[in-house]
C-alpha positions, 0 to 999 in steps of 0.5 A: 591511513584511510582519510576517515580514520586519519580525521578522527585522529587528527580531531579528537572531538570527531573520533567517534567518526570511522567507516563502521559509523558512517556505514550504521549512520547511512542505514539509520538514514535509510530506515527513518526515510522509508516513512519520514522523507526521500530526502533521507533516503536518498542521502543515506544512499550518498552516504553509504555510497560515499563512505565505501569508496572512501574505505576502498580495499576493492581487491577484497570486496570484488572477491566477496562479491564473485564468491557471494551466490546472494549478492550476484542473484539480488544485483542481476535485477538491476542488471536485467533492467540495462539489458532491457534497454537494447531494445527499447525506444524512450530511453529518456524513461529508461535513464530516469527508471534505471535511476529509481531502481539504483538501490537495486544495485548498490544495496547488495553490494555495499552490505554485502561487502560489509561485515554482519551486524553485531547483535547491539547493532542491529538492535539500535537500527531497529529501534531506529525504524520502528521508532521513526513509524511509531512518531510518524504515526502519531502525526498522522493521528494529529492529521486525522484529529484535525492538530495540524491544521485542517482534519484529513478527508481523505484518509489517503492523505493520512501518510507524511511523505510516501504512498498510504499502500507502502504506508501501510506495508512498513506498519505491517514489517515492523510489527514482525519485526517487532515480535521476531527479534522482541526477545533480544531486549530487556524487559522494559523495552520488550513491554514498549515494543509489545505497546507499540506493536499493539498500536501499529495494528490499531493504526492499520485499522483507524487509518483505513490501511486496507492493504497493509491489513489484508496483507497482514491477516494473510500473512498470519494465516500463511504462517499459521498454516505453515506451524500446522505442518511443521514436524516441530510443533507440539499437539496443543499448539496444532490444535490451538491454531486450528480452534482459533482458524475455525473461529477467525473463519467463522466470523469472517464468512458470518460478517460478510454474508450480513454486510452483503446482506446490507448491502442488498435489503432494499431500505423502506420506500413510501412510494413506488419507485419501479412503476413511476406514478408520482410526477410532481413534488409536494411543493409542485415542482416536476419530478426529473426521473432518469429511467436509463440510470440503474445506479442504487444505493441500498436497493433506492435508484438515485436518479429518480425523483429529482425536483433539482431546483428544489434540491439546489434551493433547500441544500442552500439552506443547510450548508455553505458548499453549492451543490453545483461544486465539489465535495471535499474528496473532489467529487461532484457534490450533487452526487454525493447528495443523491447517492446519500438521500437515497440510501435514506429512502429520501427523495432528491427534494426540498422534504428530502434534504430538510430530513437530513440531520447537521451530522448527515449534512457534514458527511455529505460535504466530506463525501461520504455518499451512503449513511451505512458508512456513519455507523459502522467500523471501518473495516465494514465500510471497506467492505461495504465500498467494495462490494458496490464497487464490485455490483456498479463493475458488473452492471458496466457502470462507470468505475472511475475513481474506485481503486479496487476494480480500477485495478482490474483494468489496470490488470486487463490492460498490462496483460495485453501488453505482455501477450503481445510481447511474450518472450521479451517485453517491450524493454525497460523504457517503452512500459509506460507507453506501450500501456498508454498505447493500450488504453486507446486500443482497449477503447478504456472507458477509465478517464485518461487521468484514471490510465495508470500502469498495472499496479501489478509488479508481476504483470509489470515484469511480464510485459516489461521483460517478456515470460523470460524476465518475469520467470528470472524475477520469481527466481529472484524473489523466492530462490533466496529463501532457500539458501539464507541461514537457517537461523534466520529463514523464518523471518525472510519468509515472513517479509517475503510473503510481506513483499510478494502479497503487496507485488499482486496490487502494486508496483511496489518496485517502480517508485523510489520509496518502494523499492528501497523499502524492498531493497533494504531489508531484503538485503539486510536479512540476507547479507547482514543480520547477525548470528545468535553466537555473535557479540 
């Protein structure tokens, strides 16, 4: 007898305890750790990884194994990752990358070789994640209104235990989850789930999950595009989707000519500040005026016209943070002062700053450097920062701290490394400092704190594994769509394109939260979700 079996037996009090519920019990862990902790992540695992070998009968499940096209196919990564140390280096990085990726491994095994969920199983599993998000997104609310103690700045920091980016991409499953599988519940739960899915969406938004959202709008572009030439779909609902399309895309093209267009107009000056012909201030202090600086803010230079001794002496006066330290987002708070004052079309004096309101004082402390941001929604503040990002990019100033055109030298970098090692890569443990290598040899004038890797899983592979392992990775990644059940096709499809959007902007497979997130229900879909024709 099975010693788990053999314990509930003994124990009437844990009959309950048998391999079924301890494999359920290990996967519910999983789901809750993918927002709430690591730690009950990682344990899942152990007690997945427990509890299999404790139900042995290995004759069987090698059998499954040898016979399961999908199983071989999802743990051959895994595999390519200790091939990859034959001609590596650092094998220290090696043993702790090859860790990390575990899941990668023994997921599809051990789902693999346990029987489907019944369809009440896989129901409560559910329940399980999207009710883990849903309470962690209330925490982050209380985080964001100041409950838990200090209010959130950075809204970065708004996420419990995991990256704000994967953050967002568990929002984004869940609510496909959600309305995938709505129908198997009764009509009140259905109600709380539609409630909730609604919530999610509200949440990418006021959390700032700019990924996640854009992730999320694509992903319902593809799949509309996809019902607009299926043979399946009725005439209305083709015309449906094309009415809506050319309306969505209207107001899209429409708000970001006019957020351009903020972002260009020159704000009204009551002086000139291209031919400079005022040298002192009103109290007679001299102007400082950096002609060699082109940075702007709403078409205003923000280092001309500097009385600083002026700026420090009245900036005293209003608020409790020196002017020579940093605001709340840690960055130089003179700048962020002098970014906002010119926004303002103000000067950097004693008049500019006494013209500040309490409100634009307090942003200013929480580094926020232009007053566009204070009256406008977030998605157009995104917008917004982006398109500044972009123009001090293109102007070669310095793009230290901005997360999207930092990603194109993260990318310009990797590529790099993948040119110079096409076939093969660099091996799994010389990635991190083949890259670090790079930077020097690129001459990067990105900070050393600001040096990361390609926050691009495809160039990640490329230069990891050589063209050889990124073309077995893209096999990996999408030849599975074409062999899953039918019945469950689309929603692999939607997670796919889930998981492969979120693989252009990061290295969503190279961090423990990322690719068990990855792992779980791309081997969930594929190996363990129950038929229609199931109890």
């Amino acid at each position: 007898m099975k010693l788990i079996e053999a314990i509930g037996k003994r124990f009437p009090l844990f009959s309950f305890i048998n391999h079924r519920n301890l494999y359920l019990f290990g996967l519910a862990l999983i789901l809750c750790g993918l927002t709430w902790s690591r730690f009950l992540m990682s344990l899942g695992q152990f007690v997945l990884l427990g509890n299999w070998l404790l139900e042995a009968n290995f004759k069987a499940k090698w059998i499954t194994i040898k016979s399961s096209k999908v199983i071989l196919l999802l743990t051959a990564l895994f595999l390519l990752h200790l091939i990859g140390c034959l001609w590596t280096s650092d094998f220290d990085y090696a043993i702790k990358d090859l860790t990390i990726k575990l899941p990668l491994l023994i997921l599809p095994i051990i789902i693999g070789t346990s029987k489907r969920f019944t369809v009440q199983e896989w129901k409560n599993l559910l329940l399980i994640y999207i009710g883990t998000i849903f309470v962690i997104s209330l925490v982050s609310l209380g985080k964001l209104l100041g409950y838990w103690g200090d209010e959130i700045i950075d809204k970065r920091e708004i996420s419990v235990s995991i990256s704000h980016i994967r953050y967002g991409l568990n929002f984004c499953l869940a609510i496909v989850l959600i309305f995938y599988f709505i129908k198997r519940y009764t009509v009140p739960l259905q109600i709380i789930l539609t409630i909730i899915a609604i919530w999610f969406c509200i949440a990418l938004f006021q959390f700032e999950l700019s990924t996640g959202l854009v992730i999320l709008i694509v992903s319902a572009i593809a799949v509309a595009l996809f019902r607009l030439f299926s043979k399946k779909s009725y005439f209305i609902t083709k015309t449906l989707i094309i009415c809506i399309s050319f309306i969505l895309g209207y107001f899209v093209i429409h708000e970001f000519n006019q957020i351009k267009k903020d972002f260009y107009r020159v704000v009204p000056l009551s002086y000139e500040q291209e031919e400079i012909t005022t040298f002192y201030s009103d109290n007679g202090e001299q102007y400082l005026h950096d002609i060699g600086s082109k940075i702007k803010e709403n078409g205003v230079y923000v280092w001309r016209f500097v009385a600083l001794k002026e700026f420090k002496n009245e900036w005293s006066k209003r608020s409790s943070i020196s002017l020579d330290s940093n605001d709340l987002k840690n960055q130089k708070i003179i700048s962020t002062a002098a970014r906002f004052l010119s926004s303002k079309g103000l000067k950097k004096d004693s008049i500019g700053v006494n013209k500040l309101t309490e409100q634009e004082i307090e942003a200013i402390e929480n580094g926020i450097p232009n007053v566009y941001y204070l009256n406008h929604n977030p998605i157009q503040n995104r917008v917004f920062s982006s398109i500044y990002e972009f123009d001090n990019y293109l102007k070669g100033h310095s793009i230290d701290g901005f997360s999207l055109v930092m990603r194109l030298e993260y990318w310009k970098t990797a590529w790099h490394v993948a040119k110079s090692n096409f076939w093969i890569g660099v091996g799994t443990g010389d990635i991190a400092s083949a890259i670090e290598k790079q930077y020097q040899l690129n001459q990067s004038s990105l900070a050393p704190e600001y040096q990361k890797r390609a926050h691009n899983q495809y160039l990640t592979f490329w230069a990891t594994f050589g063209v050889l392992g990124l073309i077995f990775f893209l096999v990996y990644l999408f030849y599975p769509y074409f062999i899953v059940s039918k019945e469950h096709q689309r929603v692999f499809f939607i997670f796919l394109l889930l998981a492969a959007l979120s693989f252009l902007t990061e290295d969503t497979l190279e961090t423990q939260a990322g690719v068990t997130f990855f792992t779980i229900f791309q081997t969930i879909i594929l190996l363990a979700l129950p038929f229609k024709k199931q109890a």
